[in-house]
Structures are given as structure tokens and as C-alpha cells.
C-alpha positions as CSV (number, residue, x, y, z in Angstrom):
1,X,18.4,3.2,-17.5
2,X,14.8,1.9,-16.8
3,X,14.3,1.4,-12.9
4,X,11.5,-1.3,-12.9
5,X,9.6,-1.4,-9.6
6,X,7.2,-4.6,-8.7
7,X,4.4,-4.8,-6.1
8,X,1.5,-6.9,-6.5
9,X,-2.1,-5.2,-6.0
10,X,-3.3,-1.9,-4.9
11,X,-6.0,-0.4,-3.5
12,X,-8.4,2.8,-2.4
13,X,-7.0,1.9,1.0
14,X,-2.9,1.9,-0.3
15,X,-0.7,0.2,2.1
16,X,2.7,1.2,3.2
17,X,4.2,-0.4,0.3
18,X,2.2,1.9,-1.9
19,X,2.7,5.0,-0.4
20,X,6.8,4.0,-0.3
21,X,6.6,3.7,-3.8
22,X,4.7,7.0,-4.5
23,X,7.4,8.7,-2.3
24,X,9.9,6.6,-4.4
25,X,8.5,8.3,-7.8
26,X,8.1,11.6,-6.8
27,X,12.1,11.5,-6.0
28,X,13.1,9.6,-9.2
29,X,10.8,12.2,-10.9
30,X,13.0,15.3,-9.4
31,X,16.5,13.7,-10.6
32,X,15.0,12.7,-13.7
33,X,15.4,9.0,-13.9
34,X,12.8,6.8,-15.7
35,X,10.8,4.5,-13.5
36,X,7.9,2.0,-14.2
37,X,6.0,0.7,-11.6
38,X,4.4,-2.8,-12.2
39,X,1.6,-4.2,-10.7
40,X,1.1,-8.2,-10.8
41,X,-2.0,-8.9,-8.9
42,X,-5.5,-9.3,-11.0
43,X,-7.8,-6.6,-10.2
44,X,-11.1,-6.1,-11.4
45,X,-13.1,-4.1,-9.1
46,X,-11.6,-0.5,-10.2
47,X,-10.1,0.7,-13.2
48,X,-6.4,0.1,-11.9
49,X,-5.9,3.6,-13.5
50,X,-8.3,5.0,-10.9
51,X,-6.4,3.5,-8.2
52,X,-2.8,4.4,-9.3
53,X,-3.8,8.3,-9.6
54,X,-5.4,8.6,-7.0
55,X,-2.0,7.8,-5.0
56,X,0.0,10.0,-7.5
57,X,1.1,7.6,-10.2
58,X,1.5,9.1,-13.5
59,X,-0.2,7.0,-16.3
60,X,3.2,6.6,-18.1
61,X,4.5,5.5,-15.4
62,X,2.3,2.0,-14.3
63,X,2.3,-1.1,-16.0
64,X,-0.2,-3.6,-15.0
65,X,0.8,-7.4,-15.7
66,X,-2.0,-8.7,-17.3
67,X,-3.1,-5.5,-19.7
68,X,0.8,-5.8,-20.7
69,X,0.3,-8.2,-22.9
70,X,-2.2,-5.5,-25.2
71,X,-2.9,-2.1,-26.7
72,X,-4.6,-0.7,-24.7
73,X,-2.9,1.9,-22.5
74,X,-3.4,2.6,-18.8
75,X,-5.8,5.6,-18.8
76,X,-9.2,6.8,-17.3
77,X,-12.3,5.3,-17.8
78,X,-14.6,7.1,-20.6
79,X,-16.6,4.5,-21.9
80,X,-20.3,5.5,-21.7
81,X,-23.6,4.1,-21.3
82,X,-24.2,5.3,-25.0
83,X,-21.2,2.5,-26.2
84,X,-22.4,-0.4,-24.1
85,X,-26.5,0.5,-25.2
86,X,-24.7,0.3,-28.6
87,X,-23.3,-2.8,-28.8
88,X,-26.5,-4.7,-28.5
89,X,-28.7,-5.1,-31.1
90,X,-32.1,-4.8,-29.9
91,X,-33.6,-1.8,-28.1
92,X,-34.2,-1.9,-24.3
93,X,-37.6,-2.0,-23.0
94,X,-36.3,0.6,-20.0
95,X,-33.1,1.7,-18.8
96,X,-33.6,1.7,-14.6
97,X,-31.0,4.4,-12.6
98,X,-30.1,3.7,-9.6
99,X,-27.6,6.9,-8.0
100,X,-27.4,5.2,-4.6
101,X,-25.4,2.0,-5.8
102,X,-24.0,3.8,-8.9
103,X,-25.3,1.6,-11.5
104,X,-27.8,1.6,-14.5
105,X,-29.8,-1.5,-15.2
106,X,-30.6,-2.2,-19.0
107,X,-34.1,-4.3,-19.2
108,X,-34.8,-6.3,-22.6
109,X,-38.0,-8.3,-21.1
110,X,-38.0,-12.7,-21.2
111,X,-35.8,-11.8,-17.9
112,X,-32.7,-10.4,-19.9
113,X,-30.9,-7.2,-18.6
114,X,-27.6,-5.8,-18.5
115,X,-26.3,-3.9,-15.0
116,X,-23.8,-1.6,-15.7
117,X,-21.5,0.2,-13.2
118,X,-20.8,3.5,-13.6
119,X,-17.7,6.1,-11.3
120,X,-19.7,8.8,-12.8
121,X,-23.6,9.0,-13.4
122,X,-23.7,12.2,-14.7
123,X,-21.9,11.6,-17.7
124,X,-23.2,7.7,-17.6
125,X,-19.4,6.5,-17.3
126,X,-19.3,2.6,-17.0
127,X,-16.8,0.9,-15.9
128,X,-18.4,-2.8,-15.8
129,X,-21.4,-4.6,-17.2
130,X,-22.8,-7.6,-16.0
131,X,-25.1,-9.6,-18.7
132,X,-27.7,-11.5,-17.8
133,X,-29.6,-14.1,-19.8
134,X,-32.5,-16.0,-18.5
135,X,-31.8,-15.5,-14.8
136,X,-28.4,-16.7,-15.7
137,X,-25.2,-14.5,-15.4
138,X,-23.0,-15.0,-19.1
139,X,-20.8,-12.4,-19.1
140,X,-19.2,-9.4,-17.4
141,X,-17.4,-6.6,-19.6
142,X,-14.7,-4.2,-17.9
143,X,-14.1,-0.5,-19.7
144,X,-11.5,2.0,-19.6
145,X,-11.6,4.5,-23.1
146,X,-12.3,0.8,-24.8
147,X,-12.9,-2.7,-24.0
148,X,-10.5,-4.1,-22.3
149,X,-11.6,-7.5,-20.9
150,X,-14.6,-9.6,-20.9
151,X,-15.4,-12.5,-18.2
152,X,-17.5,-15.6,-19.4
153,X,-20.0,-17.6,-16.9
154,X,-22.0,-20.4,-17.0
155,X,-24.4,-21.7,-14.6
156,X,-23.4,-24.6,-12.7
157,X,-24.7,-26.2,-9.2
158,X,-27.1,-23.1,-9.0
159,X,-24.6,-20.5,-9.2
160,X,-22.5,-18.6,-12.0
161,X,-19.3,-19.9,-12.4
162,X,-15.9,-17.9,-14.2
163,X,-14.2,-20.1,-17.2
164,X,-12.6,-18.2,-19.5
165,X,-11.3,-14.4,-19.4
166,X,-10.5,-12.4,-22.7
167,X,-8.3,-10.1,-23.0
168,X,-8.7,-7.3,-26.2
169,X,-6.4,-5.1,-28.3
170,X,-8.1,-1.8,-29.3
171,X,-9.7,-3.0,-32.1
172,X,-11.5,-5.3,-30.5
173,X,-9.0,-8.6,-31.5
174,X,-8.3,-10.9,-28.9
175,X,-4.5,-10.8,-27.3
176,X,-4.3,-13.6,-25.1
177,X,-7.4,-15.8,-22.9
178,X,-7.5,-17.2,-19.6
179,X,-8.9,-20.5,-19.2
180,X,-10.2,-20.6,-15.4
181,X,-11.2,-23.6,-13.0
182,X,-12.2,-24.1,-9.7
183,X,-9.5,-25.5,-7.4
184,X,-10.3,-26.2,-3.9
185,X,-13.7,-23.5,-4.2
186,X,-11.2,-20.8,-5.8
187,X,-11.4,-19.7,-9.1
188,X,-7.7,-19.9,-10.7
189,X,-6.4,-19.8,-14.0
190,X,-5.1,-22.7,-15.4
191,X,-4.1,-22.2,-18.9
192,X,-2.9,-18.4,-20.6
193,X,-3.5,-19.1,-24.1
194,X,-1.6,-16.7,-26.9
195,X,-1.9,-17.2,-30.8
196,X,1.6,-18.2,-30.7
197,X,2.3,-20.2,-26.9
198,X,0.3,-21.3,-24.2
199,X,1.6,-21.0,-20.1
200,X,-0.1,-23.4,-17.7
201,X,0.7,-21.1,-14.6
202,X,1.1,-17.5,-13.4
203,X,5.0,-18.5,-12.9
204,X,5.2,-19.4,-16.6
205,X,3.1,-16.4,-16.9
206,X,5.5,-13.6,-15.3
207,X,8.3,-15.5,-16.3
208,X,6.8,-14.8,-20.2
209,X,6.4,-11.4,-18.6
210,X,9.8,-10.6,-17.6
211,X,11.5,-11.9,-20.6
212,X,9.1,-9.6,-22.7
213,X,10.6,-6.7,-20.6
214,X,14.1,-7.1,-22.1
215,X,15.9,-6.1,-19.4
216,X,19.8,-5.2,-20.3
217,X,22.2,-4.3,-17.5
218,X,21.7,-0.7,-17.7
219,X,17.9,-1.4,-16.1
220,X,17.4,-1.8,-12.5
221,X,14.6,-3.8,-11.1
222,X,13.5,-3.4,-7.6
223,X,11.6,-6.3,-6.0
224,X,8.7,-4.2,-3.2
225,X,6.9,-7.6,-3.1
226,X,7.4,-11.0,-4.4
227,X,4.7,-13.5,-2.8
228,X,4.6,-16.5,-5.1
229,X,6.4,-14.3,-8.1
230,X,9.9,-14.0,-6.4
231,X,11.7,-17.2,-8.6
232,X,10.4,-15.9,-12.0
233,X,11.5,-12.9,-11.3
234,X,14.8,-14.3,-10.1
235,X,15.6,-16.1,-12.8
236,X,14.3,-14.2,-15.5
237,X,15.4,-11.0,-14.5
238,X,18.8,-11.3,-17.2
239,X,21.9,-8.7,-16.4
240,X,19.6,-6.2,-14.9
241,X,20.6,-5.0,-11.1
242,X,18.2,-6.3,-8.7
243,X,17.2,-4.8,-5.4
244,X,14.7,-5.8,-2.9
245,X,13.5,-3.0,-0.5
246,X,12.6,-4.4,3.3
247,X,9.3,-2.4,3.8
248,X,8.8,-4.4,8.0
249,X,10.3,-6.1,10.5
250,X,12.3,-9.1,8.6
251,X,12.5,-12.1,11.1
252,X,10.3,-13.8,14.1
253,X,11.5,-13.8,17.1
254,X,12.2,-17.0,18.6
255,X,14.8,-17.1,21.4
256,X,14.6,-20.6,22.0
257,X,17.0,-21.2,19.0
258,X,20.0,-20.1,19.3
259,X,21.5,-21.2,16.1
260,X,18.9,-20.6,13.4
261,X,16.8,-17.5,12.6
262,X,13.3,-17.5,11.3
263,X,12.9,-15.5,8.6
264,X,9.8,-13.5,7.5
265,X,7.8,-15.1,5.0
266,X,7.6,-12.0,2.8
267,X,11.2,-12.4,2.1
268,X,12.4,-15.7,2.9
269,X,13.0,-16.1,-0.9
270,X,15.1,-13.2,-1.3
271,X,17.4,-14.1,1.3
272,X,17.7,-17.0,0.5
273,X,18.8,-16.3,-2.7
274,X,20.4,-12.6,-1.5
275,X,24.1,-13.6,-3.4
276,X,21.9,-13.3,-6.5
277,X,20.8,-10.1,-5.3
278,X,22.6,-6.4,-5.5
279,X,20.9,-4.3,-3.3
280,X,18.7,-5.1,0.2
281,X,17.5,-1.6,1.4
282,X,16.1,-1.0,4.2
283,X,14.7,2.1,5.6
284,X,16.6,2.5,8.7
285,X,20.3,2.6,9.9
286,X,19.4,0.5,13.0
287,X,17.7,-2.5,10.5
288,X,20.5,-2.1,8.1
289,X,23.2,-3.0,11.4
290,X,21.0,-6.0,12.6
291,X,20.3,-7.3,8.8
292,X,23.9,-7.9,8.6
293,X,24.7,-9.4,11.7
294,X,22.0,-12.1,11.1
295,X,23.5,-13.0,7.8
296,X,27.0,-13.0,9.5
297,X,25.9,-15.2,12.2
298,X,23.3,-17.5,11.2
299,X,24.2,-17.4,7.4
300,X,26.7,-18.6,5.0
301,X,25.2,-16.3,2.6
302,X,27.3,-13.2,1.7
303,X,25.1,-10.1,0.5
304,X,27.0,-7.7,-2.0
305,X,25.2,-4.7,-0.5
306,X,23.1,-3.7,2.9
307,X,22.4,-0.1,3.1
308,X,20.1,2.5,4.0
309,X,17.2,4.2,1.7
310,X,14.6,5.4,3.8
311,X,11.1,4.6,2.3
312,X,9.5,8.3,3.0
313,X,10.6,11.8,2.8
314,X,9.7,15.1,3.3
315,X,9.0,17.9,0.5
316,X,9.5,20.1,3.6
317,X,9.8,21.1,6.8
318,X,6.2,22.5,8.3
319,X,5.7,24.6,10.7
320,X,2.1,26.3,12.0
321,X,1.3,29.7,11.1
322,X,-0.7,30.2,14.3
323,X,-0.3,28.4,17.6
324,X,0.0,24.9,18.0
325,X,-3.7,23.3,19.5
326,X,-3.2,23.1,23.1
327,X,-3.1,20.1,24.7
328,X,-4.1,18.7,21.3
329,X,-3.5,15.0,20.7
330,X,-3.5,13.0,17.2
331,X,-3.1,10.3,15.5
332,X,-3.3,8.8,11.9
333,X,-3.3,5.5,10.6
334,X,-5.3,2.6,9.4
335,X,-8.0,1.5,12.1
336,X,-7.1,-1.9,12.1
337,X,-6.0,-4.0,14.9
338,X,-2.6,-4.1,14.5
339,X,-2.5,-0.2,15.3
340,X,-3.6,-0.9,18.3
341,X,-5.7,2.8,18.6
342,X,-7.7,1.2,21.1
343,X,-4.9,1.3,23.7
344,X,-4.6,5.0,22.9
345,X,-8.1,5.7,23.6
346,X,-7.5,4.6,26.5
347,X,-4.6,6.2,27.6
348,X,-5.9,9.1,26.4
349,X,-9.1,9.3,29.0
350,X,-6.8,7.9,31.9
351,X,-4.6,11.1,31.0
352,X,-7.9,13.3,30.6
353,X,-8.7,12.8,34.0
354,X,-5.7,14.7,35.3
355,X,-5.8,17.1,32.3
356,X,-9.3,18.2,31.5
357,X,-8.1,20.4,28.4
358,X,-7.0,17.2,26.3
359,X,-8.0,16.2,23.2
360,X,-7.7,13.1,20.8
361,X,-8.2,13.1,16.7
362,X,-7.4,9.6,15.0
363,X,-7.1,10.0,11.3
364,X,-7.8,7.2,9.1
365,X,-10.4,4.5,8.1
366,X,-10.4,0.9,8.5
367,X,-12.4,-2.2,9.6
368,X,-11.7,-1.5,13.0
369,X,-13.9,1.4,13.0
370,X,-17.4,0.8,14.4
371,X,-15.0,-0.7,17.3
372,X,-13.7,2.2,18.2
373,X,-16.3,4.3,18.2
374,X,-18.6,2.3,20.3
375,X,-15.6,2.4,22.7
376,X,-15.4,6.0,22.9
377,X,-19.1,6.3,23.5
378,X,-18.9,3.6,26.0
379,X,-15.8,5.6,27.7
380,X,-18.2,9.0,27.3
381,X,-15.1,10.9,25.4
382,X,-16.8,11.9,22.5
383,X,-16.3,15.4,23.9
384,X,-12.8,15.0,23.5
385,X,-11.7,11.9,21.4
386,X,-13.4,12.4,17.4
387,X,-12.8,9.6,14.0
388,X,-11.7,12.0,12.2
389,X,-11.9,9.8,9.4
390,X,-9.5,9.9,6.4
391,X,-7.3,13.1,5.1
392,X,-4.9,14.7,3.2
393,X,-2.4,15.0,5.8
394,X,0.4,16.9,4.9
395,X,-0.4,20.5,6.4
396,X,-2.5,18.6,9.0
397,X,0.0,17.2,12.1
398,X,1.5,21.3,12.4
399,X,-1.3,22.2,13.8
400,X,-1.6,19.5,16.7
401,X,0.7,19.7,20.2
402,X,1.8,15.8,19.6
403,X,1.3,12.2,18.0
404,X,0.6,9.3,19.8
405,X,1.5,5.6,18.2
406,X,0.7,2.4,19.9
407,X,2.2,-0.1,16.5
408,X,4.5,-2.9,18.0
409,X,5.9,-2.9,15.1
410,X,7.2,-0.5,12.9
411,X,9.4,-0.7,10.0
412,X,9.9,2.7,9.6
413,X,6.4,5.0,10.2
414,X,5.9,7.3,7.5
415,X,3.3,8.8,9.9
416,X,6.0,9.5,12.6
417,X,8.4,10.9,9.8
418,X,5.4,13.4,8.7
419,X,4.9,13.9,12.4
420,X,8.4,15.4,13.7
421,X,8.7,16.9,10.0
422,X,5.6,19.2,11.3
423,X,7.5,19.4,14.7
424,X,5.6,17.1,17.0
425,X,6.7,14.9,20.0
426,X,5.9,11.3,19.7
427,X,4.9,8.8,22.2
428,X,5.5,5.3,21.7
429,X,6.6,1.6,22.5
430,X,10.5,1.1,22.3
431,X,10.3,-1.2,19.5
432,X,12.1,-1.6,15.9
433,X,12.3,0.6,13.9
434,X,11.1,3.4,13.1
435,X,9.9,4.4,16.6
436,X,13.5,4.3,18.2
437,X,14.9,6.1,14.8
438,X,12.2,8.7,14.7
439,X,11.9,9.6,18.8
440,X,14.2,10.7,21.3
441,X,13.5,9.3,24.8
442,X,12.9,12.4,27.1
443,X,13.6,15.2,24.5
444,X,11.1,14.7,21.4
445,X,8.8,12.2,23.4
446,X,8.9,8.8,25.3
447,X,9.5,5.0,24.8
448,X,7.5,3.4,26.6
449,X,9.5,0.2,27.4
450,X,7.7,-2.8,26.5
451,X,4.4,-3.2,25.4
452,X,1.8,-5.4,27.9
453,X,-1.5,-6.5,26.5
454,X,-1.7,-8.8,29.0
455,X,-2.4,-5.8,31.6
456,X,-4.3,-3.6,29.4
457,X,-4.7,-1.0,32.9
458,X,-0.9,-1.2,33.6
459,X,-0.3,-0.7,30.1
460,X,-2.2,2.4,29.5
461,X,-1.6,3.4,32.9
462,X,2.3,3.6,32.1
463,X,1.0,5.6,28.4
464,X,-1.2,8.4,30.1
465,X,1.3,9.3,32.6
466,X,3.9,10.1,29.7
467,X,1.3,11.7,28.6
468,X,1.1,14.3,31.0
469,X,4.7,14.1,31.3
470,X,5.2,15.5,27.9
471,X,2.2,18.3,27.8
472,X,3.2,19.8,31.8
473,X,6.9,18.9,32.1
474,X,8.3,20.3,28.5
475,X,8.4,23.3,26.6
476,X,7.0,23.1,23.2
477,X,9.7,24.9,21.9
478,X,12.3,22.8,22.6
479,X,10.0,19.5,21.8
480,X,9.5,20.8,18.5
481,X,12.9,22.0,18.1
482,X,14.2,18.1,18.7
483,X,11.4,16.8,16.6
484,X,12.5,18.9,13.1
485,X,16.2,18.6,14.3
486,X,15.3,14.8,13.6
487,X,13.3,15.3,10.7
488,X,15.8,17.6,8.5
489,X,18.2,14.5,7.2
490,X,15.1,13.2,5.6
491,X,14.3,15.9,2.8
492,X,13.8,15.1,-0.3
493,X,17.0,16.5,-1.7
494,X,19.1,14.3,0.5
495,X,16.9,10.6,0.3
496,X,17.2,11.7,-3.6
497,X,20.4,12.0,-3.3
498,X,20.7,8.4,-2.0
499,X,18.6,6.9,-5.3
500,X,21.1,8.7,-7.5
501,X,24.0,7.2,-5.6
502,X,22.3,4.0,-6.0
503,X,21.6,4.2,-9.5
504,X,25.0,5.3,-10.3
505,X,26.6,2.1,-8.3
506,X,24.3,0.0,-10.5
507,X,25.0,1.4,-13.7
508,X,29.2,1.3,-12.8
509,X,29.5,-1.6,-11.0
């Protein structure tokens, strides 16, 4: 059995999805079942084997949609400045470096050059060129241990505009091209032309994609993401099992309507389609219930199976070899609004008031950034709130009293999971799911009822005083104690234990 996961892009900057399905290979890995994990999104700004390592994807393991369809294998770039410098054939009149954007510009004179982008200077690896002829951009080249791809441009209203993309074997033959337009000021691609068939849309495209994958009913294919991809994959998907993992919340509220529920768009097409479906998986029990009593009630629709695979787990359980930072106060997450770390900030300096020893750390990087650090300035708590900025957090949250969360909305929290596996108390807003399944009100932190935006001072008024609740009014001892009590069901050996269950209901059933 092949499991087949699918996601769409990646990033420096993973999401949740990401790091699910890094935790997900990592326990696959341990019980020795073979697992692929495909990526259907177009990405040219990084080597995609870049980003997939540098989240813990083995090479063997990823396959990326559109490099499918060649030779070349997913692998480091090691292209150098030497191969591009060779494939001309005329001698630069100077070769300018530039360390501070990463790039080398090749000059030929008559207002010709080449830029190149390198992710190493000193060895002069590239991993792009961009050609230039006359003033005019022709053609960008993209490098892993060989060509892999070349964009062509031609000038048009003043500006350089994408028509065709190439994709190469090895050798240097062509596999397949993409013949691009503009539709509504996007650049799409409208025709992917083989020797042998052309497909006039990326349905046609993954459909091709997913009958080239052969799939028997001893493979299982598990559906992360599906924007715009789910029907091709629904219907070309042959005997294989199919399982579609509910990474957040999965409806809209709406308590107007009694007798219809909203579904979230992310998986709207799976549920609507869910007979055709083997497996929904969801990370917690308390989704899991809910999920089936909204099919029960506002459905006809009769899933086969609704269970329970958390998305995260824990290699262990961590404890500090010293003492615990007193009074010390973290957090770690994106910085983007939806975090909501601004309300922390300033729950944090309400509770410094009473209790002068506190201290903040946010972990993490985001857009939201510059925001929150003219706020702390403007609060004057730089003495005791710091941007940490981001971090290998695993033998991190040990060493820290307890985590604060301010997300009002949570489909799991892989961040709260690492938190009480490291034996912290968590503070947060009593909403689904993760901070409910991960917090126990008055013995491993708080829920805070209900969150208020609309009285920001109430709000964090309400957070500082649990605050101080939870660093005068509890032992750490028995906070801690709570927190790994919690934290001990999800170890690797027993969420592993769940995929091999799952794997061997999908290869019997």
C-alpha cells in the first residue's frame, strides 16, 4: 500500500496543514508504511525541494504536480554560475555580485545581461536566471542539479508578459509546455500541451495526473486540501480508499437557520460528496461528536466513517532540567491577525501591574510584526514583553511557567499540544477545539468564556486577572502535573497506532 497525501503549496512560513503532514510522515515513517506527499500548487520562487526539507520531507517522499510529468527528480539545487555562464555563447563583458540581494548580474553590452539568483554565493549556486534582451525581459530559467523549466516573455503594453512555460527531461527534451494568457489581469494557463494529448485546464490537468498515478485498492489517498482540485480527484481517484483530514473549524455559524448548515468552503465539496468518501478525520473527539450530528440532522448524507486522528504528536514528554522561569509567560505562533497576540500584550501589562516579576516571549514571525512591536514600545513593556522571533521549539516551552493563546479558533493547536507536553498551563478562550480538548478549566489553566473585541479593556481585563489567578493561586507542581497527565495519550506510539489501525481498515474493508 502507497498512502498518497495531497496539499496544494508550501512555503518558508508552513502552515498548519504542513506541519500536520510533517507530523503525519514522521509516524508513517516509524511503522513503516510508504507515503508520498504531493504538492499541486505552481511554485517558482524556491526550489520546492528547499521548502519540503526544510520542514522534514524526505526527497523520496514529495512529488510535485507539475515536475511529475518529467525526469528530473526532486533534489537540491547544484546548478552553478559556471553552467549558466556556459550555456551562452559569447563571453560577458563583466559579471557584477551583489551578496546583499543574492544575485549575480551577467553584462554582454547593447543593454543585454542575464541576473541570476543564487541560495548560496559562495559556491555561485543559482537557482533562477532572468534574460534580458534590449531592455526587454525574454526568458527566465529555474535550476535544481539540471534545468528544469524555462519561462518565455515578450513585451507587451510596456511590460513583460508570461506565454508559454517549458517543462524539460534531463537531457534537455521538452516533456510537456504550458501555453499561458492573461484572464482578468492574471496570468493562467490555458492549454498543457504533451507530444501525445493536450488538456485545456488544470482539472483536465490533475485529472491526467491522477490517472497517471494508477491507484489500485490497496493505495490510500488522503485529501489535506482540495480548493478547486477536489472533483478530479473525486472522480479519478479509481478503487483507492479516500480520506479527507478536517485541519479547522468546518461550518459558519449562523443561528438564524435552523434547518440548514453552512458549510466551510474548504470542504463543502467533500461533504458533499462524503458517501464517496471512506474516512473524515478529524483531530479531536469533541469535532468528531458534532461532525456527526450535523450530518444526522441537517443531512441525508450517510458518512461510512467519522473518527479521530489527531493532527500532532509528541516524540516525548519534556520536562526542564532546571527550574521552570518564574513568572515566565510565552507564546508561539504566526503574528498574524487572526492570533490575536495583540490582546495578549495587553493582558499581559494589565497583569504586570499587579505582578512586577512577569514576563512575555511571543515566538514566531508574521506580517503582523512591526504592529506589535510599535505597540509594546507604545505600552513601554519592552522590559518585559520581547519578539522573540522564529524557533525551533521543541525543548523551548519547558523552560517557561505557562502559554497564553488568544485564537478564536482552533482546530486543534499543535502549539498547545507542545505546550502541556512540556508541562505548561494554558490560558485561553473557551472555544472549539483544541483549546477545550487541550485545557482543563481551573486545573491546567482557564477558559476564558467568550471572547469580546468589542470591549477590548473588559476583554483583557477578564485575561490578566486569570493571569494572576494561575501564577499566585496554583502550585506549579500540580499545574504541570495536569498539563502532561493531558499530554500523555498523544505520543507518538499511540497516534501511530491509530494510522496503522486506519491503514489496516482500508486495506480489509
Amino acid at each position: 500500500m502507497t498512502i498518497y497525501n495531497i496539499n496544494l503549496g508550501i512555503g518558508w512560513a508552513s502552515s498548519g496543514v504542513e506541519y500536520a503532514q510533517i507530523y503525519r510522515a514522521k509516524l508513517l515513517r516509524s511503522v513503516g508504511l510508504e507515503a508520498k506527499f504531493i504538492f499541486m500548487d505552481f511554485i517558482s520562487a524556491d526550489n520546492i525541494e528547499h521548502l519540503t526539507k526544510n520542514i522534514g520531507f524526505e526527497d523520496s517522499e514529495v512529488i510535485w504536480l507539475y515536475q511529475y510529468f518529467t525526469d528530473v527528480k526532486i533534489a537540491p539545487t547544484t546548478y552553478t554560475l559556471a553552467q549558466v555562464l556556459a550555456s551562452f555563447d559569447r563571453e560577458p563583458l563583466e559579471i557584477v555580485r551583489n551578496p546583499e540581494n543574492k544575485t549575480f548580474r551577467i553584462l554582454f553590452g547593447d543593454n543585454d545581461f542575464v541576473t541570476c539568483y543564487s541560495c548560496d554565493m559562495d559556491n555561485e549556486l543559482i537557482e533562477r536566471a532572468e534574460i534580458v534582451s534590449r531592455g526587454c525581459l525574454i526568458q527566465k530559467e529555474y535550476y535544481t542539479y539540471t534545468k528544469n523549466f524555462i519561462e518565455y516573455y515578450s513585451p507587451v503594453d510596456g511590460r513583460a508578459r508570461l506565454y508559454q512555460r517549458t517543462w524539460l527531461n534531463e537531457d534537455g527534451s521538452v516533456a510537456y509546455e504550458e501555453i499561458i494568457d492573461e484572464v482578468d489581469g492574471k496570468q493562467e494557463t490555458q492549454v498543457y500541451r504533451f507530444p501525445d494529448q493536450v488538456f485545456y485546464s488544470k482539472q483536465e490537468f490533475v485529472a491526467h495526473f491522477m490517472r497517471s498515478l494508477k491507484l489500485t485498492d490497496k493505495d490510500l489517498l488522503i485529501l489535506d486540501r482540495e480548493t478547486d482540485i477536489g472533483q478530479p480527484i473525486f472522480a479519478n481517484k479509481g478503487a483507492a480508499k479516500l480520506a479527507v483530514i478536517v485541519h479547522a473549524d468546518h461550518f459558519s455559524e449562523n443561528p438564524a437557520e435552523k434547518e440548514y448548515i453552512l458549510w466551510n468552503n474548504y470542504y463543502e465539496y467533500q461533504f458533499e460528496y462524503a458517501e464517496e468518501v471512506d474516512y473524515i478525520i478529524n483531530s479531536t473527539d469533541a469535532q468528531t461528536e458534532l461532525l456527526k450530528e450535523q450530518f444526522a440532522q441537517y443531512t441525508d448524507i450517510k458518512p461510512k466513517n467519522i473518527l479521530t486522528i489527531p493532527v500532532g504528536s509528541l516524540d516525548q514528554l519534556r520536562r526542564p532540567e532546571g527550574q521552570r522561569k518564574p513568572f515566565g509567560l510565552m507564546t508561539a505562533s504566526r503574528l498574524a491577525s487572526e492570533k490575536h497576540i495583540d490582546w495578549l500584550i495587553h493582558s499581559v501589562v494589565k497583569a504586570h501591574e499587579q505582578l512586577p516579576e512577569i514576563t512575555f516571549d511571543i515566538y514566531g514571525t508574521g506580517g503582523e510584526e512591526a504592529m506589535l512591536r510599535k505597540l509594546i514600545a507604545d505600552l513601554q513593556a519592552e522590559e518585559y514583553i520581547r519578539l522573540m522571533g522564529h524557533h525551533h521549539m521543541a525543548d523551548i516551552y519547558k523552560n517557561y511557567s505557562a502559554y497564553l493563546a488568544a485564537s478564536t479558533s482552533e482546530g486543534f493547536g499543535l502549539t498547545l499540544l507542545e505546550a502541556v507536553g512540556s508541562g505548561l498551563p494554558i490560558i485561553g478562550f473557551d472555544v472549539r477545539y483544541g483549546n477545550p480538548t487541550f485545557i482543563r478549566d481551573g486545573e491546567n489553566g482557564y477558559l476564558i468564556p467568550k471572547a469580546r473585541p468589542d470591549d477590548l479593556d473588559a476583554m483583557t481585563t477578564e485575561y490578566a486577572k486569570k493571569i494572576v489567578q494561575l501564577l499566585t493561586q496554583h502550585s506549579q507542581e500540580d499545574l504541570s502535573r495536569v498539563s502532561y497527565e493531558i499530554a500523555e495519550p498523544y505520543l507518538d506510539e499511540h497516534i501511530a497506532q491509530r494510522w496503522s489501525d486506519l491503514v489496516r481498515s482500508a486495506q480489509t474493508n
